[in-house]
KETORKE-403972 format. One line per 5 residues: number of its first residue (from 1); their letters; for each residue y, z, x of N, C-alpha, C. Coordinates in nm, 3 decimals, m for minus. Atoms other than C-alpha are relative to their C-alpha. Layout:
BEGIN
NUM = a = Y:Z:X:Y:Z:X:Y:Z:X; ...
END
This chain:
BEGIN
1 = xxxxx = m0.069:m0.053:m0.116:m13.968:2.903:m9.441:0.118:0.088:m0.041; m0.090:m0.089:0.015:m13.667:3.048:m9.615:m0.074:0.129:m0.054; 0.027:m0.138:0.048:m13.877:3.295:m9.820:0.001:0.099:0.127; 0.038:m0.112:m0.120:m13.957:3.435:m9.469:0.119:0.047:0.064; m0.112:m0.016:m0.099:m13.631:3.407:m9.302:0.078:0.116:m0.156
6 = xxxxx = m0.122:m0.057:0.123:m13.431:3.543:m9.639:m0.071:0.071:m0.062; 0.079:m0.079:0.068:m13.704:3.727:m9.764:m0.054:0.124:0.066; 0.038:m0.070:m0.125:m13.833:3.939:m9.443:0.095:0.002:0.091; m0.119:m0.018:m0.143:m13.617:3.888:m9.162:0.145:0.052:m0.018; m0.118:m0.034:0.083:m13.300:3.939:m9.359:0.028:0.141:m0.013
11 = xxxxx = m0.017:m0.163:0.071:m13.333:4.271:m9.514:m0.051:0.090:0.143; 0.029:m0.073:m0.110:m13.535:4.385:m9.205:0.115:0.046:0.115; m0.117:0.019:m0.077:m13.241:4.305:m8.956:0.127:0.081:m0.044; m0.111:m0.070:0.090:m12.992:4.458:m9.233:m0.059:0.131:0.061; 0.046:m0.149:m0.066:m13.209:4.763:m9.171:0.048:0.096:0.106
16 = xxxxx = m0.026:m0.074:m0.176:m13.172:4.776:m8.800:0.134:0.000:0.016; m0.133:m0.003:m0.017:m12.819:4.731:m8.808:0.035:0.120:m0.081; m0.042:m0.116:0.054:m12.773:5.041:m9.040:m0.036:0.108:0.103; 0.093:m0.083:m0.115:m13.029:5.245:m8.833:0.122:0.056:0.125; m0.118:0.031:m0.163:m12.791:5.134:m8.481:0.129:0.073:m0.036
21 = xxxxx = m0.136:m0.017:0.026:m12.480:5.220:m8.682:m0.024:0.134:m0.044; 0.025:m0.128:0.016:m12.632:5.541:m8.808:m0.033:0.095:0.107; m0.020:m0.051:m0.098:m12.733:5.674:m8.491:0.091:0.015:0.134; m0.137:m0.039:m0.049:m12.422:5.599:m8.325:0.076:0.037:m0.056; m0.106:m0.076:0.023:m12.178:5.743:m8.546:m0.109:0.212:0.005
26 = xxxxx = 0.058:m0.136:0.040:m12.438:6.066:m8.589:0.034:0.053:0.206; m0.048:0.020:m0.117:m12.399:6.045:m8.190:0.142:0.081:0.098; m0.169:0.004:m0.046:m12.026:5.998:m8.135:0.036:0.099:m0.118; m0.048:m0.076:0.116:m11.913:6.180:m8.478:m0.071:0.126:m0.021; 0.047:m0.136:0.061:m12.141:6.435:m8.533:m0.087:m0.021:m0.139
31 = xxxxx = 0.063:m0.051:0.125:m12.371:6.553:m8.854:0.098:m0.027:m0.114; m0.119:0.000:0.123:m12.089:6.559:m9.109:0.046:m0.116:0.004; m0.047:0.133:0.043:m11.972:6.198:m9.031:m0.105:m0.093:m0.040; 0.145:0.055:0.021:m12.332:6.126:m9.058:m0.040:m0.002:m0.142; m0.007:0.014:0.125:m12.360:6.235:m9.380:0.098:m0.112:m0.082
36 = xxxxx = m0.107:0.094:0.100:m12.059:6.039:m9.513:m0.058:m0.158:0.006; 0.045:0.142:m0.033:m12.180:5.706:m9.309:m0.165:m0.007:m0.112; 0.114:0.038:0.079:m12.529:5.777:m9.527:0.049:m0.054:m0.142; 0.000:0.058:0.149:m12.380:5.758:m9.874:0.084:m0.124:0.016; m0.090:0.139:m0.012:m12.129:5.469:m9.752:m0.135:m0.102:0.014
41 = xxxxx = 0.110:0.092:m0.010:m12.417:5.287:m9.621:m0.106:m0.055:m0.104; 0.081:m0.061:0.099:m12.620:5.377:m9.919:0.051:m0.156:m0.072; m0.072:0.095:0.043:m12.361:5.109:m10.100:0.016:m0.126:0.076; 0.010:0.115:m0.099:m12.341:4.886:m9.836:m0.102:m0.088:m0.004; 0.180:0.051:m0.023:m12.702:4.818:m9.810:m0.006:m0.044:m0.174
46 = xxxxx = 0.037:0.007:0.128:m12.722:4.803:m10.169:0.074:m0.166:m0.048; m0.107:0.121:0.002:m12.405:4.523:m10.153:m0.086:m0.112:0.084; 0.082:0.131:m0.054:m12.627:4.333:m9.865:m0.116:m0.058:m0.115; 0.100:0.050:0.079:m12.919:4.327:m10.088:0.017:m0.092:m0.122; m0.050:0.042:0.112:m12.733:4.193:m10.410:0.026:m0.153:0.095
51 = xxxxx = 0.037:0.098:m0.064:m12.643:3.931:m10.168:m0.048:m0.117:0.068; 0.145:0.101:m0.063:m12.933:3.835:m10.017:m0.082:m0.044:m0.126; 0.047:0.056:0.135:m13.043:3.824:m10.371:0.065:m0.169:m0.054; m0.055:0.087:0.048:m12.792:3.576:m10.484:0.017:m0.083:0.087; 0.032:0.086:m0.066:m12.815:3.409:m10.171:m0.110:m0.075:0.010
56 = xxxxx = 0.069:0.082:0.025:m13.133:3.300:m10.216:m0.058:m0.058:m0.143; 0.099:0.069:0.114:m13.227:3.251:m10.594:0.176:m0.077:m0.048; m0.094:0.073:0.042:m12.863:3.084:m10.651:0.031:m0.118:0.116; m0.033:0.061:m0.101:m12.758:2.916:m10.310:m0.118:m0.088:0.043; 0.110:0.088:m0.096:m13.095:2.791:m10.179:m0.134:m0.029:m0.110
61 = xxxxx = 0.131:0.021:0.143:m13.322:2.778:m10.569:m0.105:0.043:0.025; 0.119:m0.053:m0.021:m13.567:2.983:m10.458:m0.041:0.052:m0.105; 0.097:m0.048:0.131:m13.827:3.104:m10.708:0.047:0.101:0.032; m0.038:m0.141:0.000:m13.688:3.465:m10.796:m0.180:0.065:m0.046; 0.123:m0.095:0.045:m14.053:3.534:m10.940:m0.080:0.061:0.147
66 = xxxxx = 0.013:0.019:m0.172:m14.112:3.516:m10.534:0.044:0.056:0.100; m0.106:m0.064:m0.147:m13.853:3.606:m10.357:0.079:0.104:m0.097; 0.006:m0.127:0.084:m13.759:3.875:m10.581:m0.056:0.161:0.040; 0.106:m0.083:m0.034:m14.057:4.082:m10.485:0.021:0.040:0.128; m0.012:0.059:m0.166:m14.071:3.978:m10.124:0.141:0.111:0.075
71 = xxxxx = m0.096:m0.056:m0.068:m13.721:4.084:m10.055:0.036:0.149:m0.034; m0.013:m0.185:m0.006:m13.747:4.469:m10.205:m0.080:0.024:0.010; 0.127:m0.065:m0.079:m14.071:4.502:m10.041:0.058:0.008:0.134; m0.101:m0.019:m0.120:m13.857:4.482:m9.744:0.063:0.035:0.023; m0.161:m0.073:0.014:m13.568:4.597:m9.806:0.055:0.131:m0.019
76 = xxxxx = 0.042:m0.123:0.042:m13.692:4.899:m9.976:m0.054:0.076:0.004; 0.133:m0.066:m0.007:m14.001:4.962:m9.817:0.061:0.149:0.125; m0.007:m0.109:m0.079:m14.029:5.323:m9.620:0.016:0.026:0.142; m0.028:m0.018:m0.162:m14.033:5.248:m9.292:0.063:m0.110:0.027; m0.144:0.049:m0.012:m13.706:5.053:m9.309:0.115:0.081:0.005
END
């Protein structure tokens, strides 16, 4: 159950919350704050993922040979 929740749902959700936050500042701010919010985010997302990493193969002993995979097939995949 966690692989799914911390492995899929996790990173997916991270997603949509960039997405939401990217099309409202592109929105309200404009193109040019859009750009900036991409490379900030860029780090951000990169900081959730490290995270969600160490949240699950330290905090909860999940097999990393497992949830490893799992969570940058998600996290990383293209239509995220």
């Amino acid at each position: 159950m966690l692989y799914l929740l911390l492995g899929v749902l996790a990173p997916i959700i991270l997603n949509l919350i960039h997405l939401v936050v990217g099309i409202f500042i592109t929105l309200k701010r404009g193109n040019l704050m859009s750009v900036g919010f991409t490379a900030v985010g860029f780090l951000t997302k990169t900081i959730g993922m490290i995270f969600l990493t160490w949240t699950g193969v330290v905090f909860f002993k999940l097999d990393f040979r497992i949830y490893v995979p799992i969570l940058t097939f998600f996290g990383f995949s293209p239509i995220s």
